[in-house]
C-alpha positions in Angstrom: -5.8 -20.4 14.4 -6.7 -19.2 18.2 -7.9 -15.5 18.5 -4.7 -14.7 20.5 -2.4 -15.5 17.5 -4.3 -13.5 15.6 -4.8 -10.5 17.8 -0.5 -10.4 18.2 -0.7 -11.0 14.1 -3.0 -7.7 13.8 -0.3 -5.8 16.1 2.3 -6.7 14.0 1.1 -5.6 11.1 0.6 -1.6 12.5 3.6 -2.2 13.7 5.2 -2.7 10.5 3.0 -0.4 8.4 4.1 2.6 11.3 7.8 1.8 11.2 7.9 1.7 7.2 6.5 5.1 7.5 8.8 6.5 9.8 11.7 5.1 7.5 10.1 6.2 4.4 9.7 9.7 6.1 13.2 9.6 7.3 14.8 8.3 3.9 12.8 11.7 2.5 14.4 14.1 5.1 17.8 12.7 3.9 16.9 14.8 0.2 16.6 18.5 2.2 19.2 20.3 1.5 19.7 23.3 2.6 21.5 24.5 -0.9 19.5 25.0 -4.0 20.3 22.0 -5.6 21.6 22.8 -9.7 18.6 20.3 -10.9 16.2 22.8 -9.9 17.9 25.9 -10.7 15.7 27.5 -13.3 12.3 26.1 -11.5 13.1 27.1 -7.7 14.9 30.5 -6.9 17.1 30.6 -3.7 14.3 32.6 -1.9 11.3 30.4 -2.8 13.5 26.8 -2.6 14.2 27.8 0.7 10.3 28.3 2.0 9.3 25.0 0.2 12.1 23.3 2.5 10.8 25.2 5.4 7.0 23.7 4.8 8.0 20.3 3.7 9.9 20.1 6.9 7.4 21.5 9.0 4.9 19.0 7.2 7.2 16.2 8.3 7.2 17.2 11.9 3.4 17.7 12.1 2.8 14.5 10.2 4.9 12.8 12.9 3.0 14.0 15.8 -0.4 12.8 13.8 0.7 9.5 12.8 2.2 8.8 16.3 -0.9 10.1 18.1 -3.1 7.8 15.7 -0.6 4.5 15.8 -0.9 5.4 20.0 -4.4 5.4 19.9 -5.4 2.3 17.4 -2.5 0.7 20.2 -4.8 1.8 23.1 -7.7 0.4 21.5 -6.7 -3.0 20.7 -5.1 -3.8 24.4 -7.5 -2.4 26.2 -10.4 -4.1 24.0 -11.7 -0.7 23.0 -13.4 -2.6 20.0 -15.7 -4.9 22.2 -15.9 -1.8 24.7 -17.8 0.4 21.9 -19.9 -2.6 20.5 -21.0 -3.5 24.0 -22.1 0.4 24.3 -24.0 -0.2 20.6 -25.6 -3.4 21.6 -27.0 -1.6 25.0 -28.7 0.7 22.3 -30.3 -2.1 19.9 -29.2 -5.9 19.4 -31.0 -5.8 15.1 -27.5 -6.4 13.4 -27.9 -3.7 11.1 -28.7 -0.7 13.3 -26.0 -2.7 16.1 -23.6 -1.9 13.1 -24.2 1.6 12.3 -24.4 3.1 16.2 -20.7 1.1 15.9 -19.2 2.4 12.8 -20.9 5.7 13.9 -19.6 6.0 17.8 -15.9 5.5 16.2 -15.8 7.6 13.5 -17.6 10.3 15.1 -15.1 9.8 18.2 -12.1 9.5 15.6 -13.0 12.6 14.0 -13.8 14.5 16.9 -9.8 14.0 18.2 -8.9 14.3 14.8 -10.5 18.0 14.6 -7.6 19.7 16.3 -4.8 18.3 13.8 -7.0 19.8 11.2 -7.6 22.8 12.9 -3.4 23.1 12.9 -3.1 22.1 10.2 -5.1 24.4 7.9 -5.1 28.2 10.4 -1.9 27.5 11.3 1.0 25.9 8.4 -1.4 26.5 5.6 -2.1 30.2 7.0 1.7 30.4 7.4 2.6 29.9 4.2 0.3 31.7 2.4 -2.0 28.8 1.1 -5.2 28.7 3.4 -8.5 30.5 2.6 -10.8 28.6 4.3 -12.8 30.3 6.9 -13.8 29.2 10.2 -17.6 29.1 9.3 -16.5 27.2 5.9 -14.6 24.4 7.7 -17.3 23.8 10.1 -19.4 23.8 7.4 -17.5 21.0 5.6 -17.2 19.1 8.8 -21.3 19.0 8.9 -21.7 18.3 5.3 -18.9 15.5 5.6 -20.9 14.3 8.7 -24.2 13.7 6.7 -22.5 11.8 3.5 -20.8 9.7 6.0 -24.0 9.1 7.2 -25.7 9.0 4.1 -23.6 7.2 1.5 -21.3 5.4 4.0 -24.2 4.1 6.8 -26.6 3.0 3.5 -24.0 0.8 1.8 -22.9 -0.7 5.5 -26.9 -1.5 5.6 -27.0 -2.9 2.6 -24.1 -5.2 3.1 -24.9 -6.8 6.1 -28.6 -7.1 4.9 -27.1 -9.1 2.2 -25.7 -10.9 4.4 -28.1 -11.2 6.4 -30.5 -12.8 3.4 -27.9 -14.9 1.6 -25.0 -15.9 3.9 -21.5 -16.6 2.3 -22.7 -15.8 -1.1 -23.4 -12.1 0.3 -20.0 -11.1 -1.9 -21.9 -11.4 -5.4 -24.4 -9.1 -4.5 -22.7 -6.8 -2.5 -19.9 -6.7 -5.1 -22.8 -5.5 -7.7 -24.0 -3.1 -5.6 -20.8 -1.4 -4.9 -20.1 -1.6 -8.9 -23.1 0.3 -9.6 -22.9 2.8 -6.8 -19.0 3.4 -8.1 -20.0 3.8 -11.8 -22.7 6.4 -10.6 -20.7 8.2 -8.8 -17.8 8.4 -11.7 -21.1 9.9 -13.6 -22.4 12.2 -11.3 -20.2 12.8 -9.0 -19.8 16.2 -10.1 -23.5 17.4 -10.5 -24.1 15.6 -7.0 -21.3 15.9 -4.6 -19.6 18.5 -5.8 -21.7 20.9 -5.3 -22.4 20.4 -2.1 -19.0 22.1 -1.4 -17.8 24.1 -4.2 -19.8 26.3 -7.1 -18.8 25.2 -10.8 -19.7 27.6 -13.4 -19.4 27.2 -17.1 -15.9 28.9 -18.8 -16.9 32.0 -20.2 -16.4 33.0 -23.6 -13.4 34.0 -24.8 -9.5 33.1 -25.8 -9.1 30.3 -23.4 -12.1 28.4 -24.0 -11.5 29.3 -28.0 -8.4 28.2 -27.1 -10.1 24.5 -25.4 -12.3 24.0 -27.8 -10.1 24.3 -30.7 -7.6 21.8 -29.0 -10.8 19.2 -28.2 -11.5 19.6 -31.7 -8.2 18.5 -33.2 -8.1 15.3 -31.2 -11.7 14.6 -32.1 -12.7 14.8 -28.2 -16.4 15.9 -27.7 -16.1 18.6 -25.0 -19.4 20.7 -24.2 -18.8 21.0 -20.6 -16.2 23.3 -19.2 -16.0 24.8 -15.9 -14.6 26.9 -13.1 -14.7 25.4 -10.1 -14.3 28.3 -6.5 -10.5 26.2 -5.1 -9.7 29.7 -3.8 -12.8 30.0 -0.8 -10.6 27.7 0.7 -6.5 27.4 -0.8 -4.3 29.1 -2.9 -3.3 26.0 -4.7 -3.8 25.7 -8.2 -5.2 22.5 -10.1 -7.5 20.9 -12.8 -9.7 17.2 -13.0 -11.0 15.8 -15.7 -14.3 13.5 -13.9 -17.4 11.8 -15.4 -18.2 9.0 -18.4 -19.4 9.6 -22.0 -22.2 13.0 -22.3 -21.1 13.2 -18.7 -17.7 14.0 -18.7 -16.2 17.6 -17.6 -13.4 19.7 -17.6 -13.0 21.6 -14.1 -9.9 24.0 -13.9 -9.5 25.7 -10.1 -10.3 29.4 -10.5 -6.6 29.8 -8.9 -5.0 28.8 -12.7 -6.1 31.9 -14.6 -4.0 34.0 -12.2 -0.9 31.8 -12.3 -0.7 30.6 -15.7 -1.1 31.4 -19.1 -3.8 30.1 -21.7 -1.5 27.9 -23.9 -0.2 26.4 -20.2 -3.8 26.0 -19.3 -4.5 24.2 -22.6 -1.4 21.9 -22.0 -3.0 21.1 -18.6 -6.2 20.0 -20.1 -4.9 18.4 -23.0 -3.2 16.2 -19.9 -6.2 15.3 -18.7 -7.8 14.7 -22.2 -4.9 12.3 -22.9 -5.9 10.3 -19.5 -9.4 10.1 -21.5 -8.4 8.9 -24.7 -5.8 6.5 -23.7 -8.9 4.9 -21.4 -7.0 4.9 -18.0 -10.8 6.1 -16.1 -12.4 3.0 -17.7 -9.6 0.8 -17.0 -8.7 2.0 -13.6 -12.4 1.5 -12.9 -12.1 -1.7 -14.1 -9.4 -2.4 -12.1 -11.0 -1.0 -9.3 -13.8 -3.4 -9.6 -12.1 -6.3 -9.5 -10.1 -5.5 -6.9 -13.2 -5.2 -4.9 -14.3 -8.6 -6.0 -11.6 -10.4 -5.3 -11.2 -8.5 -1.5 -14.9 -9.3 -0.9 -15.0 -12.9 -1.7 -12.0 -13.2 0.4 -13.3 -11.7 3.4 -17.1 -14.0 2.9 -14.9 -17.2 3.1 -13.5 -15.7 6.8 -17.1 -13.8 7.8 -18.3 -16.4 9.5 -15.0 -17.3 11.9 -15.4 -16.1 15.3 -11.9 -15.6 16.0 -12.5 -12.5 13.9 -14.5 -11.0 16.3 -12.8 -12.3 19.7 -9.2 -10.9 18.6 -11.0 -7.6 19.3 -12.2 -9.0 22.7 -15.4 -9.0 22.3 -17.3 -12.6 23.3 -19.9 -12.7 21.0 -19.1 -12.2 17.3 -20.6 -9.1 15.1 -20.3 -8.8 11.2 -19.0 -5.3 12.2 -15.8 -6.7 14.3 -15.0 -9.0 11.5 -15.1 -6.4 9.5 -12.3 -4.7 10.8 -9.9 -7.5 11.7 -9.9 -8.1 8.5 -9.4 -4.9 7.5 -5.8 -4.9 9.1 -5.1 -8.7 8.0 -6.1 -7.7 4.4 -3.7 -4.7 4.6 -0.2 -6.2 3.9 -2.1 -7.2 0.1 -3.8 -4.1 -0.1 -0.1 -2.4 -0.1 1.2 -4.7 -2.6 -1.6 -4.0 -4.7 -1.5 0.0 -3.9 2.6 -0.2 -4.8 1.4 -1.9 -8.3 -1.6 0.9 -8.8 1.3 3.3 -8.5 3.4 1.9 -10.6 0.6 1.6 -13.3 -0.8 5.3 -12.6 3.0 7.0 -13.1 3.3 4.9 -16.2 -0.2 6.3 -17.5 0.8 10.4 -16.3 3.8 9.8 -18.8 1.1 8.6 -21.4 -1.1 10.9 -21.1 2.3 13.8 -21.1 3.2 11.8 -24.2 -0.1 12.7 -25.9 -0.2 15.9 -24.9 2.9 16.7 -25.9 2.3 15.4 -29.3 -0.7 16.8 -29.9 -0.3 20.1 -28.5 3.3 22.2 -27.2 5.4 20.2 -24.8 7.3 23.2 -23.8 3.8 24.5 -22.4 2.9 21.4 -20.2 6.5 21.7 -19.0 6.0 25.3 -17.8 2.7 24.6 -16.6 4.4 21.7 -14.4 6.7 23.6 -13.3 4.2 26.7 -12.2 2.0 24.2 -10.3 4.9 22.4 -8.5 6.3 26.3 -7.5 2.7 28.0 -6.6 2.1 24.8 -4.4 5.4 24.4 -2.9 6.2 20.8 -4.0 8.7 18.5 -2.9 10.7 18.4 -6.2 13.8 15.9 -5.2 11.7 13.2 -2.9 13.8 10.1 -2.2 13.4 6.9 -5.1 11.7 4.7 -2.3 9.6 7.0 -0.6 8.2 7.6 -4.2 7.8 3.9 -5.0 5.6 3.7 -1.9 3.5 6.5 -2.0 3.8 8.4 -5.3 1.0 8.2 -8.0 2.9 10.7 -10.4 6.0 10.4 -11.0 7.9 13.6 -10.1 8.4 16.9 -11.8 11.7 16.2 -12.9 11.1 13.0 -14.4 7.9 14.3 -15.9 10.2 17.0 -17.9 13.3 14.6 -18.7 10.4 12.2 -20.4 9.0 15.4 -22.1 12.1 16.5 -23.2 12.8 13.1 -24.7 9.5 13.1 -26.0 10.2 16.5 -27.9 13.2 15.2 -29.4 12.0 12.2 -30.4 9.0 13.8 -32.1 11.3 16.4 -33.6 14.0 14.2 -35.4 11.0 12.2 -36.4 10.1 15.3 -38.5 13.2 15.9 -39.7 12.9 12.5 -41.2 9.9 12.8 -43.0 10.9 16.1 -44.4 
């Protein structure tokens, strides 16, 4: 296959992936209505329903102008051999592969991110402010940008060194060891991620004694689920959005709530919230999905070392010679149509195991109380309650609030006339 088949094969494929968006966006704006609808009568009031159609709409223009400007410039980039341009400009700098890659990756995600800035900047002082969600100063986002800088730089520019300097030693067969490299770099992170990288942005500090970590810890206890670590983590420096993770492995694992819950819900909906989470544990969707993840990875890498080597890789960008780093991203965009067959079935598999872990939670603990909690969350952070079927296929990793309840109510029902058996 020529490197001109291939370079029209690369444009069809953003062309595809931007005009599915667009419909997908479009098939959602067909749901606004400008009408409470009766479904969410009881979660929405009139008042409220009507600002959450004002921000999702606003969302949906913003996102337009973002998405165009990015499908526009990725366009630019690709006809006018903006690829080979920037490599040229890296291999005027130093011609060792490794360092050739990094001032690469580096010019284009620092150029990337430097037009991206002003989106952000919009985005959070200007619809977040609007709506009453943003907190973050200006001295904390530039702050984030710097510390986001030097991880990139960090994390991102040692594992593109180590890849190509396994590549570099062992050829094709580069894939094996960069595949366990990447494993153990993912199951660290999963273990410290929290102690490391967290911190680095947020402060966590332990729950403090009293009814809702009584409350916690009485719960953990029941479903035999060793808890020690609890904590608060600062959400409100920079939104007014509430939420709660469960992250780490074995002695590792944690609890974080956002500091924002204790003002909007109430200990037993807290609890609910966590006993969420704690179902996520105990059903082992973190080790699976890790597991998952990891061979995902090793099936994507030993794909891409039997094309490495193919210079048409590198001349569909334009560039004459070809660079481990241009190959790279052609294949990124070939790889893409099975990366979002693969993201549709992770979807699929990750709404399946938020109504497991409802299930358990709701069995264990007081369904009515996850149901509220839901319901607070989806309210305080102004979510799209009624998206359209497909545009949640696509992009949706829970499923929405109103299935979660109809599945919880089931659930209830189920569990109650199961009692009524046994008594």
């Amino acid at each position: 296959m020529s490197a001109t088949i291939i370079f029209y094969i690369i444009i069809g494929i953003l062309i595809f992936d931007f005009i599915l968006d667009r419909l997908l966006d479009y098939l959602n704006s067909t749901k606004w209505s400008a009408v409470l609808p009766p479904q969410l009568v009881g979660i929405y009031d009139e008042k409220v329903y009507s600002k959450q159609q004002e921000y999702e709409k606003e969302n949906h223009r913003f996102s337009q102008i973002t998405d165009s400007f990015q499908f526009v410039l990725i366009m630019l980039m690709l006809f006018l051999y903006g690829f080979a341009w920037v490599d040229q400009i890296a291999k005027s700098i130093s011609v060792l592969p490794i360092l050739n890659a990094l001032l690469f990756f580096g010019i284009l995600m620092f150029a990337a991110d430097l037009l991206g800035t002003p989106f952000a900047v919009y985005d959070t002082f200007v619809i977040e402010e609007k709506y009453g969600f943003n907190k973050t100063t200006v001295k904390t986002f530039i702050l984030d940008k710097l510390k986001g800088w030097g991880l990139a730089v960090i994390i991102g520019g040692g594992l593109l060194s180590l890849i190509i300097w396994f590549y570099m030693l062992t050829g094709k067969y580069f894939w094996i060891y960069t595949w366990f490299a990447i494993s153990t770099f993912s199951i660290f992170m999963a273990l410290f991620y929290s102690t490391l990288i967290v911190p680095l942005f947020n402060k966590q500090t332990p729950l403090q004694p009293g009814e809702l970590r009584d409350e916690i810890e009485s719960f953990s206890k029941k479903v035999k689920f060793k808890l020690d670590n609890i904590f608060m983590i600062d959400g409100s420096k920079r939104s007014t959005k509430a939420n709660a993770y469960f992250s780490g492995l074995g002695p590792k694992k944690r609890i974080v709530l956002f500091d924002t819950m204790l003002n909007d819900l109430e200990k037993q909906e807290i609890t609910a919230v966590l006993a969420h989470e704690i179902g996520h544990y105990k059903k082992k969707h973190i080790i699976s999905g890790i597991a998952v993840s990891l061979i995902h990875s090793a099936i994507l890498l030993y794909i891409f070392s039997l094309l490495v080597d193919a210079p048409v890789l590198s001349e569909a960008l334009g560039a004459e010679k070809p660079a481990f780093h241009l190959g790279l991203i052609t294949f990124g965009v070939l790889y893409s149509p099975i990366s979002l067959i693969l993201d549709i079935i992770m979807n699929i598999v990750s709404r399946r195991n938020e109504y497991q872990a409802d299930r358990f939670a709701s069995n264990n603990y007081i369904a009515s109380k996850l149901g509220d909690a839901l319901k607070k969350l989806s309210v305080k952070n102004l979510s799209n309650l009624m998206p359209h079927a497909w545009y949640v296929f696509f992009h949706y990793s829970h499923p929405t609030l109103l299935q979660r309840l109809q599945k919880l109510t089931d659930t209830n029902y189920s569990i109650s006339q199961r009692n009524k058996v046994l008594t």
